[in-house]
PATI-199331 format. One record per atom (N, C-alpha, C, O, CB): y, z, x; residue in one letter. Coordinates in steps of 0.001 Angstrom, whole numbers, padded with zeros to 6 digits, always signed. Glycine has a CB too. Layout:
<kelos>
YZXA;...
</kelos>
This chain:
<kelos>
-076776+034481+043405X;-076936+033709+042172X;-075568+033216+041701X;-074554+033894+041528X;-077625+034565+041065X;-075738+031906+041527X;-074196+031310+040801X;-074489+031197+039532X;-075602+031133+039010X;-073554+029769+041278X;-073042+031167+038867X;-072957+031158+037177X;-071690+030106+037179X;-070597+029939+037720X;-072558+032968+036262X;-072470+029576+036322X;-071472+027774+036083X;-071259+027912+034486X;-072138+028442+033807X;-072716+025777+036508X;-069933+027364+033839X;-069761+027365+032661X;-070304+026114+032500X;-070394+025361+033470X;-068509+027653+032204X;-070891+025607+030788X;-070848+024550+030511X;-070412+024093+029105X;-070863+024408+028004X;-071851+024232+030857X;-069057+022972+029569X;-067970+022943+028324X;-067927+020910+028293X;-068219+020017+029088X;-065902+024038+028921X;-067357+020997+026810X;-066898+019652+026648X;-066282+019849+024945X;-066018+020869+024308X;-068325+018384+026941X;-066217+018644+024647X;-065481+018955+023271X;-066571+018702+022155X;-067772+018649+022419X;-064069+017916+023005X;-066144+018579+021111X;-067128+018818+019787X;-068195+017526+020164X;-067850+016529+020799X;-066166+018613+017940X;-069376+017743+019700X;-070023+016321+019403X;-069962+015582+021124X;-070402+014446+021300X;-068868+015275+017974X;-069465+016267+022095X;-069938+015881+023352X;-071217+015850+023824X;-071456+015103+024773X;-069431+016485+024089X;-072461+016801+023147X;-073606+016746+023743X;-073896+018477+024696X;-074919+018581+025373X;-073468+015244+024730X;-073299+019190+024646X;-073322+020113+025414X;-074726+021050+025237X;-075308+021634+026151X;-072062+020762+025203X;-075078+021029+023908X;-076276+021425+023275X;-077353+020742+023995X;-078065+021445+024711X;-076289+021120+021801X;-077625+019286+023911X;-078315+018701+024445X;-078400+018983+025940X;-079501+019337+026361X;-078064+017641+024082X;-077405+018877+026786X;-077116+019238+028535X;-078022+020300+028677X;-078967+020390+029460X;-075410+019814+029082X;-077550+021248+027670X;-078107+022927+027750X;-079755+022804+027816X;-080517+023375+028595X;-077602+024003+026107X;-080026+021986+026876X;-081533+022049+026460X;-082283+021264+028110X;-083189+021674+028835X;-081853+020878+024616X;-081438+020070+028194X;-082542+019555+029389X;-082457+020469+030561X;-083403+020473+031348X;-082227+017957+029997X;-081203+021416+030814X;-081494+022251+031908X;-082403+023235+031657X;-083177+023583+032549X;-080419+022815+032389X;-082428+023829+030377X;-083491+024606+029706X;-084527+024126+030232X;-084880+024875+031143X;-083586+024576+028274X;-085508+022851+030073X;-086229+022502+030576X;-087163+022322+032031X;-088294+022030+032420X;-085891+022062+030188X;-085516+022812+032620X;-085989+022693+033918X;-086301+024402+034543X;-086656+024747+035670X;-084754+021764+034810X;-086089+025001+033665X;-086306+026116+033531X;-085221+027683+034336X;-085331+028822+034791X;-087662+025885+033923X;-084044+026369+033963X;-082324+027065+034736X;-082294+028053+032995X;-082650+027709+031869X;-080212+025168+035139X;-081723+029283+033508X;-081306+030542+032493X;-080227+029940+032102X;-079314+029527+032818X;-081008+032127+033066X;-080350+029865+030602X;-078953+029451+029515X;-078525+030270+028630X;-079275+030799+027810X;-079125+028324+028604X;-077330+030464+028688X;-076637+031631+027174X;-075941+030503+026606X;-075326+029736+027348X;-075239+033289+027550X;-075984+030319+025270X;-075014+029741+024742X;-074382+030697+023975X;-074944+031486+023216X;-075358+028658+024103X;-072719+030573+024278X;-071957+031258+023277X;-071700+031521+022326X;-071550+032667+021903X;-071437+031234+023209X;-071525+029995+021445X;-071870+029772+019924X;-072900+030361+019410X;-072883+030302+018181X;-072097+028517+019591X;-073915+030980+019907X;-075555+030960+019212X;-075330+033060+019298X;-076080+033805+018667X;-077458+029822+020776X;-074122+033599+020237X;-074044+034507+020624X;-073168+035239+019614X;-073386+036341+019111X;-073774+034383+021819X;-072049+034353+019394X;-070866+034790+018060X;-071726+034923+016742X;-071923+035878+015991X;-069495+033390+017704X;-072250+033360+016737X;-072567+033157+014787X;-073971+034378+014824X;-074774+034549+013907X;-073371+030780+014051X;-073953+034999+015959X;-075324+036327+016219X;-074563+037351+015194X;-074613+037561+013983X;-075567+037230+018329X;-073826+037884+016311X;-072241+038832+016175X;-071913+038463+015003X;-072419+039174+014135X;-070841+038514+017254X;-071059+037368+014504X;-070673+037508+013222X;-071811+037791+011993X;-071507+038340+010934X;-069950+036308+013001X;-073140+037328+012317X;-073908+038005+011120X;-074761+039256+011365X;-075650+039539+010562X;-074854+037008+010531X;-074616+039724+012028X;-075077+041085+012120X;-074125+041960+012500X;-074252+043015+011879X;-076109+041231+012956X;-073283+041964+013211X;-072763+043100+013725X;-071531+044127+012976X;-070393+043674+012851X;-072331+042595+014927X;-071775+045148+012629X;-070895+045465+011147X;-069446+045671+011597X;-068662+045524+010659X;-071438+047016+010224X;-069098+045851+012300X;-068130+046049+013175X;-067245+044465+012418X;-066343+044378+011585X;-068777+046140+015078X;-068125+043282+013278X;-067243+042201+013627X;-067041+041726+012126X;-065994+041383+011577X;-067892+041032+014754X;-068389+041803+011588X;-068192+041609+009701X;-067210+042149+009095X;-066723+041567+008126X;-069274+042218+008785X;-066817+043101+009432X;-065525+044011+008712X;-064573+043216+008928X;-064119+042635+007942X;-065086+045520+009291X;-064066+042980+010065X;-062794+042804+010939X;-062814+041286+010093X;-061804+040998+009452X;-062920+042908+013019X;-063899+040393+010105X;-063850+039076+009189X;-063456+039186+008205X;-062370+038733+007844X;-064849+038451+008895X;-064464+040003+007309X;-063381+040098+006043X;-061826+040628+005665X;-061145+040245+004714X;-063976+040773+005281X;-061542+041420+006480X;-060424+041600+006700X;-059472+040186+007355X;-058250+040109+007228X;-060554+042771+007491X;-060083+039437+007856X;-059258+038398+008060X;-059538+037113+006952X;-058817+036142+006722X;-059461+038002+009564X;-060477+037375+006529X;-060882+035546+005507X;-061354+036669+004094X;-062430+036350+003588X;-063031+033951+006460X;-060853+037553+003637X;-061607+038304+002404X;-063410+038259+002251X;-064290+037717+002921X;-060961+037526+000977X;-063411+038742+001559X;-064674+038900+000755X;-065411+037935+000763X;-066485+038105+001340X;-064542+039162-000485X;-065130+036508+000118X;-066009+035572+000295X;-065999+034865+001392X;-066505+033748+001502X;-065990+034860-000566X;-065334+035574+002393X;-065995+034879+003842X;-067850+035257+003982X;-068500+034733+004886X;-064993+035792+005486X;-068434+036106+003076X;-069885+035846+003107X;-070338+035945+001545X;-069907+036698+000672X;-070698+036975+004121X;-071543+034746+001458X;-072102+034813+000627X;-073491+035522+000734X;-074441+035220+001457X;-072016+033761+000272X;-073321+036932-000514X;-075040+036909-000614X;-075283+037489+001338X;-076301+037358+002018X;-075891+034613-001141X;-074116+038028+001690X;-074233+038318+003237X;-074381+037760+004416X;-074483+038111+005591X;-074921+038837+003416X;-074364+036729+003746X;-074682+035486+004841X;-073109+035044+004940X;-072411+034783+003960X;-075923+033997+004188X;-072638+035003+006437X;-071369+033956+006750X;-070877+032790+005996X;-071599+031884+006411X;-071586+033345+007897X;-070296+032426+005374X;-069588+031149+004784X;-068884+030115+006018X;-067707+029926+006328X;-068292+031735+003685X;-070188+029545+006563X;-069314+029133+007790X;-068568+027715+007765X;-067879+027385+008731X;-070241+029120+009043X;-068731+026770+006502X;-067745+025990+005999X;-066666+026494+005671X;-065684+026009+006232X;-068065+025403+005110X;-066431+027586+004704X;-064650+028383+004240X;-064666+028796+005525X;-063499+028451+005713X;-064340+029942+002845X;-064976+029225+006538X;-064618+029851+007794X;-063527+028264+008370X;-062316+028056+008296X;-066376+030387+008924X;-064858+027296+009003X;-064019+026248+009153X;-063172+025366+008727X;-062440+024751+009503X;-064338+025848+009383X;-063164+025172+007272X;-062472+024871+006562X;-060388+025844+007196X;-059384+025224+007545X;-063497+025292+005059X;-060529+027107+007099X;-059603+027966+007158X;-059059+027707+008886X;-057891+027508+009219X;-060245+029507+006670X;-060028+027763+009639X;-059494+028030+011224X;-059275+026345+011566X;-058779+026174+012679X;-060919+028997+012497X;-059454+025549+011084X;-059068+024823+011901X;-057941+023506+011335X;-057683+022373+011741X;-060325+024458+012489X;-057584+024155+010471X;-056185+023855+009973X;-054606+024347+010026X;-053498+023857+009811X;-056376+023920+008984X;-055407+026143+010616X;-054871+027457+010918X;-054459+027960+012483X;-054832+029111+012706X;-055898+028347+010403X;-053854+027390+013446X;-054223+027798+014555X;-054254+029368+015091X;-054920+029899+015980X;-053528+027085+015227X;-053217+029909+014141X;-053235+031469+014137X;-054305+032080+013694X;-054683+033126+014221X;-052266+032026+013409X;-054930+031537+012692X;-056448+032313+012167X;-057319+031586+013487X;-057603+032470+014294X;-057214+031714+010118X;-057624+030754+013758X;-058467+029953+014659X;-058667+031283+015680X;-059660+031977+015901X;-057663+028383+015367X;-056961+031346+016328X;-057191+032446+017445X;-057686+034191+017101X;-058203+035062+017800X;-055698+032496+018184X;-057291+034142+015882X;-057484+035722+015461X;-058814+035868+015205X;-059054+037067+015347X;-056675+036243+014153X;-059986+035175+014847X;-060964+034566+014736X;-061868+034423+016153X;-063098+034478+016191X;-060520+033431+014146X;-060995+034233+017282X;-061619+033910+018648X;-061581+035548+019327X;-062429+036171+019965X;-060562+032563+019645X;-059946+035969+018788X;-059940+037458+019159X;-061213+038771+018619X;-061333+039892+019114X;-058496+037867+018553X;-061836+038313+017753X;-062801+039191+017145X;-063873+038549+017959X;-064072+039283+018927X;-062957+039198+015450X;-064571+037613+017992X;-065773+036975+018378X;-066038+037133+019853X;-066909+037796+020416X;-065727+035555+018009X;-065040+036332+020372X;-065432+036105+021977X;-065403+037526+022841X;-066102+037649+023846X;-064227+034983+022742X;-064614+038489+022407X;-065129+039393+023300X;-067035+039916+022998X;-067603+040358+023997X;-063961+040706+023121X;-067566+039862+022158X;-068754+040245+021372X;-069863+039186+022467X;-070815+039556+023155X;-068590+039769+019354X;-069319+037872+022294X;-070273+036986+023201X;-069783+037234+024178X;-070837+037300+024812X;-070444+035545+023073X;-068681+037547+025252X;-068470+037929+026710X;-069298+039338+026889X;-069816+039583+027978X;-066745+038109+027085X;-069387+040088+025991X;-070447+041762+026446X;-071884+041288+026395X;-072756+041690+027165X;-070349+043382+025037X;-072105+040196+025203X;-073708+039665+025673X;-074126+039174+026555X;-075172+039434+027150X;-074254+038919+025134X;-073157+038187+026812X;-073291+037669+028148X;-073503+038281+029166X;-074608+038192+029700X;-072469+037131+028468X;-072680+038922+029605X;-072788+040096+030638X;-073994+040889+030669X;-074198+041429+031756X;-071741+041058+030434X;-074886+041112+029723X;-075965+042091+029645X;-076997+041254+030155X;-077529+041534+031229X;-076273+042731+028210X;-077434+039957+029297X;-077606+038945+029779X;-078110+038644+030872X;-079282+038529+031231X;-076871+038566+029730X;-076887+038490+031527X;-076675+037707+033377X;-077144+038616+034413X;-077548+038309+035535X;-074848+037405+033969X;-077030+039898+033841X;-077579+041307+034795X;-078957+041348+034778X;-079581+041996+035618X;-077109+042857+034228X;-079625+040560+033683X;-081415+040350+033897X;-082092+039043+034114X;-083174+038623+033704X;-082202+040797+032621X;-080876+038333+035112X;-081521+036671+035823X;-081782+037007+036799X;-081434+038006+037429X;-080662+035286+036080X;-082345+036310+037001X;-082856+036137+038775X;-083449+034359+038885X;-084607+034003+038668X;-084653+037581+039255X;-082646+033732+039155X;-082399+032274+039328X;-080977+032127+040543X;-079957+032797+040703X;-082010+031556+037581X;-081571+030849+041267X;-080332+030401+041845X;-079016+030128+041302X;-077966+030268+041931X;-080574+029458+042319X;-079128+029719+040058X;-078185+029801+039027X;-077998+029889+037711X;-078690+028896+037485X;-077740+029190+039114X;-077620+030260+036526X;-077022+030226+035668X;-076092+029214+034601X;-074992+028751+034902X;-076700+030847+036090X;-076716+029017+033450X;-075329+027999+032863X;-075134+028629+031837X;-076057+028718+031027X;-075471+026316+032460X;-073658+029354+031531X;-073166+029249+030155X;-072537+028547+029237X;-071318+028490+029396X;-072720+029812+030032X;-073182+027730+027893X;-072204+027404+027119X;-070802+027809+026614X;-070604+028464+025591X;-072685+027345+026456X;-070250+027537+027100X;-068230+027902+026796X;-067750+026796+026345X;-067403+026006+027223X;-067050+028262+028271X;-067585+026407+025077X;-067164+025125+024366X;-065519+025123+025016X;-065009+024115+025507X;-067326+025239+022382X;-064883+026353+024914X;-063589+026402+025568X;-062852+027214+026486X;-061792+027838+026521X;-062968+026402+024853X;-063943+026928+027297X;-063893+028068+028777X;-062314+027543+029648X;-061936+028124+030664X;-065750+027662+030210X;-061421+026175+028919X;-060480+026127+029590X;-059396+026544+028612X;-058351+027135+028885X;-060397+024915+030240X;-059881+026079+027271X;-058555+026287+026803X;-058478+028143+026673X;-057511+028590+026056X;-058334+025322+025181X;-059133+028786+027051X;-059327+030830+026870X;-058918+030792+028834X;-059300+031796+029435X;-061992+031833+026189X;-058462+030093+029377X;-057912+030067+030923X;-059318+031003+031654X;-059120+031752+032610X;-055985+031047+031128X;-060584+030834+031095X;-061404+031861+031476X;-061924+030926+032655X;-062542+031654+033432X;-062502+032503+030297X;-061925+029665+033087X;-062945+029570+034140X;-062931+029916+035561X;-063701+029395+036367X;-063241+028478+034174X;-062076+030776+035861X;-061985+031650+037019X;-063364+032495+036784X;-063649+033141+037793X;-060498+032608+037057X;-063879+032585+036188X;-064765+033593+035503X;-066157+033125+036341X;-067101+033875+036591X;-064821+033431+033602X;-066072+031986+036639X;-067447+031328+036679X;-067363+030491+038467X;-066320+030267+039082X;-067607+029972+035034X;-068602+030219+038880X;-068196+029602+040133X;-068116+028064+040560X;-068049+027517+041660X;-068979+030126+040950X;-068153+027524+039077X;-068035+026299+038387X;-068409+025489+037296X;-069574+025361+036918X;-068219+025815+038909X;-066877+024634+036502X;-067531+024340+035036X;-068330+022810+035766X;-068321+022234+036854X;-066038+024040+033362X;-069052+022607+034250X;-069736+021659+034738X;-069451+020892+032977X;-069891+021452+031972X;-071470+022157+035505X;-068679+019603+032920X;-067999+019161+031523X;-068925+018114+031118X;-069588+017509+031961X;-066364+018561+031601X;-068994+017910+030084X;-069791+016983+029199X;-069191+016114+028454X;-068696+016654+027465X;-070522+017582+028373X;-068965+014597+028525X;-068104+014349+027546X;-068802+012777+027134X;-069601+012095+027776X;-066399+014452+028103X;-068213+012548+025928X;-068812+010803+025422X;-067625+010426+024800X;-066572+011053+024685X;-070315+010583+024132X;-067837+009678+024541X;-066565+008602+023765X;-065814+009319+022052X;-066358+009844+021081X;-067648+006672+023247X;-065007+009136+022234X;-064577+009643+020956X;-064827+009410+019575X;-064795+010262+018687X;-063616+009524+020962X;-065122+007985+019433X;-065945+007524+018682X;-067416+008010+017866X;-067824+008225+016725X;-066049+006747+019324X;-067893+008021+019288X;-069254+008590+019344X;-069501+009869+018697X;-070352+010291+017915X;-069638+008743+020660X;-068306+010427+019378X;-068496+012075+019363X;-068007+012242+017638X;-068719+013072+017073X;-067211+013117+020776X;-067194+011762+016939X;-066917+012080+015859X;-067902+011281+014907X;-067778+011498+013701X;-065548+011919+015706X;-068951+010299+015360X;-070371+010001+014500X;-071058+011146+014415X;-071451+011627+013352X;-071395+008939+015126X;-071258+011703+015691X;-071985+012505+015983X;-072039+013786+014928X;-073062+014140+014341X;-071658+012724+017238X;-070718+014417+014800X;-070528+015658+013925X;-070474+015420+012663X;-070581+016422+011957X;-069416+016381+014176X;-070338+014390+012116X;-070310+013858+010654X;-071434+014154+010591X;-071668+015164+009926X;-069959+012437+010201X;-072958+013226+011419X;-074140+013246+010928X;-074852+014941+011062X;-075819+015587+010658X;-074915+012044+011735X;-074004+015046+011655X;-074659+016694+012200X;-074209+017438+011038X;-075010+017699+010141X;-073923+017530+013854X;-072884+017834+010971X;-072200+018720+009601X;-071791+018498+008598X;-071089+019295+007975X;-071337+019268+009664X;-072162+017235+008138X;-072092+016546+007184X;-070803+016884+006295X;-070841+017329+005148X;-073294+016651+006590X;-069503+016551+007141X;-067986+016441+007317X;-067279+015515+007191X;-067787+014488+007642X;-067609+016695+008259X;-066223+015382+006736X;-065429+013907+006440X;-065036+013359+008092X;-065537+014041+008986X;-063676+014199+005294X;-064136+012125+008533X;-064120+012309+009720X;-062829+012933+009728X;-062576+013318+010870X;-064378+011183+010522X;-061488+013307+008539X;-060693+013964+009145X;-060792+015473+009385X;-059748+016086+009606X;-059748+013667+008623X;-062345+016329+009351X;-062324+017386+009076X;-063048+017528+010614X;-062891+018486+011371X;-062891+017813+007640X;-063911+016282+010885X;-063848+016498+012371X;-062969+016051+013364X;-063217+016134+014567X;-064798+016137+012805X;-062001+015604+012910X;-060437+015598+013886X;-059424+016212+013871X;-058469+016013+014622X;-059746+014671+013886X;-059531+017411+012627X;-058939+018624+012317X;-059773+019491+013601X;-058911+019865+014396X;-059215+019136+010559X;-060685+019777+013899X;-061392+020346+014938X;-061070+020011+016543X;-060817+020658+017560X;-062704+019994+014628X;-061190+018975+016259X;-060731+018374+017702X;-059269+018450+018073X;-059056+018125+019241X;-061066+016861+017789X;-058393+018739+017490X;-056779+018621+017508X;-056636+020402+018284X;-055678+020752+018973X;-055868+018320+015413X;-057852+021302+017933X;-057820+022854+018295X;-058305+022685+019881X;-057949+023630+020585X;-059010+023961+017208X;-059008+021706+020519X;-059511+021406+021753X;-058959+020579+022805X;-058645+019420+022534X;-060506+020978+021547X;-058806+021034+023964X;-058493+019994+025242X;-059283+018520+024957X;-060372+018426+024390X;-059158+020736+026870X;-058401+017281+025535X;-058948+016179+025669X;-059824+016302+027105X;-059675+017060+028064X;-057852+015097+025571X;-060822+015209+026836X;-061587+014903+028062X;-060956+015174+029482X;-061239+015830+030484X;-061916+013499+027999X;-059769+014172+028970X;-058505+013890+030144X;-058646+014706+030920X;-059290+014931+031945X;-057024+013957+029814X;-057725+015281+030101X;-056835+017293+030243X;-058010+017941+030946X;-057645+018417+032021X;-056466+018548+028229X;-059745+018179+030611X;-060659+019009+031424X;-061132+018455+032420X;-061318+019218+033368X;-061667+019474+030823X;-061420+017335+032583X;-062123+016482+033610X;-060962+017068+034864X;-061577+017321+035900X;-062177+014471+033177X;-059732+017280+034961X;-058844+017582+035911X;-059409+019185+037074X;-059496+019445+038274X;-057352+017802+034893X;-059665+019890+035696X;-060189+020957+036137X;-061903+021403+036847X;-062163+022013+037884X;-059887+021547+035075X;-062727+020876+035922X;-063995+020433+035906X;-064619+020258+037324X;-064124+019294+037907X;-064010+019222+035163X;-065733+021038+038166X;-066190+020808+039542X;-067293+019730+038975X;-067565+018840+039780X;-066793+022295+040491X;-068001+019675+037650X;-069038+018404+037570X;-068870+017525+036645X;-068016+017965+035876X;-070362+018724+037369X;-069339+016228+036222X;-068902+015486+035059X;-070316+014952+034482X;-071073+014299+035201X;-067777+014247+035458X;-070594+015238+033274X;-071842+014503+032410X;-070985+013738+031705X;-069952+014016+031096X;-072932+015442+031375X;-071848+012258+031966X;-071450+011150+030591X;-072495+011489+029817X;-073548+011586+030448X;-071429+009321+030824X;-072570+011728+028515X;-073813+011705+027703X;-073093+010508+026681X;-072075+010495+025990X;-074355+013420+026917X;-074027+009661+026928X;-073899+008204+025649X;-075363+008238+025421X;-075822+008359+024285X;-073254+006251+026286X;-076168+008124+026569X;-077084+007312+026192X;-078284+008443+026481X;-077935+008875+027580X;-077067+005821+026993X;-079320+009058+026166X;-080228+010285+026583X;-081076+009929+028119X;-080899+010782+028990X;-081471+010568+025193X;-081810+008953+028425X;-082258+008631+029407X;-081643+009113+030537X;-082030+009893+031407X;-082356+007540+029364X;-080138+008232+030294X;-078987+008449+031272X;-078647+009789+031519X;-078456+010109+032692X;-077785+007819+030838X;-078510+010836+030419X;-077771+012007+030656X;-079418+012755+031321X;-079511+013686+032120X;-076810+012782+028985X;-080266+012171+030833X;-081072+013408+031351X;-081141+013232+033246X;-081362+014103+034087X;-082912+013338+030488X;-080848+011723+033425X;-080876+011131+035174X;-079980+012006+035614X;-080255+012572+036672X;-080332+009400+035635X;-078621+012362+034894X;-077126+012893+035047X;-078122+014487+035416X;-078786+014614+036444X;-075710+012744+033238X;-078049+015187+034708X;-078515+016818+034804X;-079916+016574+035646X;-080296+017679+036031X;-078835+017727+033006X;-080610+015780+035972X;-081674+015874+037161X;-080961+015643+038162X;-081687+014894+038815X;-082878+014938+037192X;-080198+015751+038630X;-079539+015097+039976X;-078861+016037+040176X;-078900+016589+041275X;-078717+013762+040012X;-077831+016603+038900X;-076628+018050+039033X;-078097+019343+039584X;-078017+020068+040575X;-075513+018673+036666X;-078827+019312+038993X;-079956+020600+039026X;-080410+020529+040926X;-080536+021475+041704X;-081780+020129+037631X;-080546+019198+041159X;-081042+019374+042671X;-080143+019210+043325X;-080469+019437+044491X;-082021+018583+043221X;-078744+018819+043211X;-077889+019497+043342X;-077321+020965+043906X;-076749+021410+044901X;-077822+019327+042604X;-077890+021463+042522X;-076878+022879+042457X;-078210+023567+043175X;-077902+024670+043626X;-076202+023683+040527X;-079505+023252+043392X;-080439+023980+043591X;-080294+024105+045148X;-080418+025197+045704X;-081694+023462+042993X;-079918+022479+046103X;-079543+022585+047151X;-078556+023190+047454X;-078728+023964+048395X;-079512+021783+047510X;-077599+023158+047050X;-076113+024146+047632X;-076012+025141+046551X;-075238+025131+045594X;-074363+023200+047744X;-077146+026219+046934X;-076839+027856+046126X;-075230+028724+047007X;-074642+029719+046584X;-078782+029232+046571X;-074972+028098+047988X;-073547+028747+048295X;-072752+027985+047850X;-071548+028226+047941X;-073135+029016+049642X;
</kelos>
């Protein structure tokens, strides 16, 4: 069984990628969905938060995940101290995870499986990317964010450029038709060459 990361930058579509392989009925962890788990339940990682963003890093117990972003991504030292609490929490899920697939392969969401030097980890990323433009419509309408608060975000992330170098696959997602042609083709693909 192979395990492929799957990364791109904010508002690239990676969610979407995830879902049409979902569909095809390839095993998906997403990371993000694994942390914001961890950060609201796990008392451990809750502590260690407030200890890094105080008290009203939750409201009413619930995460404050605007003052969160608001703070990390203006912060690159909180950003990482922030990644240091979380990502090990989603790397042990993961792992528990991956020990109960049984598929030719695997995809994990890793928004920054290059910039954490982790994709040795995996037996290939597979990157997602759209226009910059696009991608910063995209998160406005989604997080309803100014656009310099989604280019405060993006300034914490590798360019397309910079990953595409590394990257064994490439999704354009602009257009949905297209990306879903893109991930039907990677899937029979990856389904034909399981070595």
């Amino acid at each position: 069984m192979k395990h492929y990361a799957l990364t791109g930058g904010i508002g690239s579509g990676k969610s979407t990628v995830l879902g049409l392989l979902k569909k095809m009925d390839v095993p998906t962890f997403s990371a993000d969905d694994s942390a914001k788990h961890a950060m609201q339940h796990d008392p451990e990682i809750k502590k260690k938060i407030k200890s890094l963003f105080g008290d009203l890093a939750y409201k009413n117990g619930i995460l404050d995940r605007s003052l969160i972003a608001e703070q990390v991504f203006n912060n690159k030292s909180k950003l990482e101290a922030l990644n240091s609490i979380v990502h090990p929490a989603a790397t042990a899920a993961y792992a528990k995870w991956q020990a109960l697939q049984n598929a030719t392969y695997t995809v994990y969401e890793f928004p920054i499986v290059f910039e954490l030097n982790a994709q040795d980890r995996f037996d290939g990323v597979i990157l997602v990317t759209a226009p910059e433009k696009e991608r910063i419509k995209r998160v406005i309408n989604r997080d309803h964010i100014s656009e310099d608060a989604v280019s405060a975000r993006m300034l914490n992330q590798w360019t397309d450029e910079q990953k595409m170098v590394l990257a064994d696959f490439v999704i354009e997602n602009i257009e949905l038709s297209n990306t879903a042609s893109q991930v039907k083709a990677l899937h029979e693909n990856l389904l034909k060459n399981p070595n």
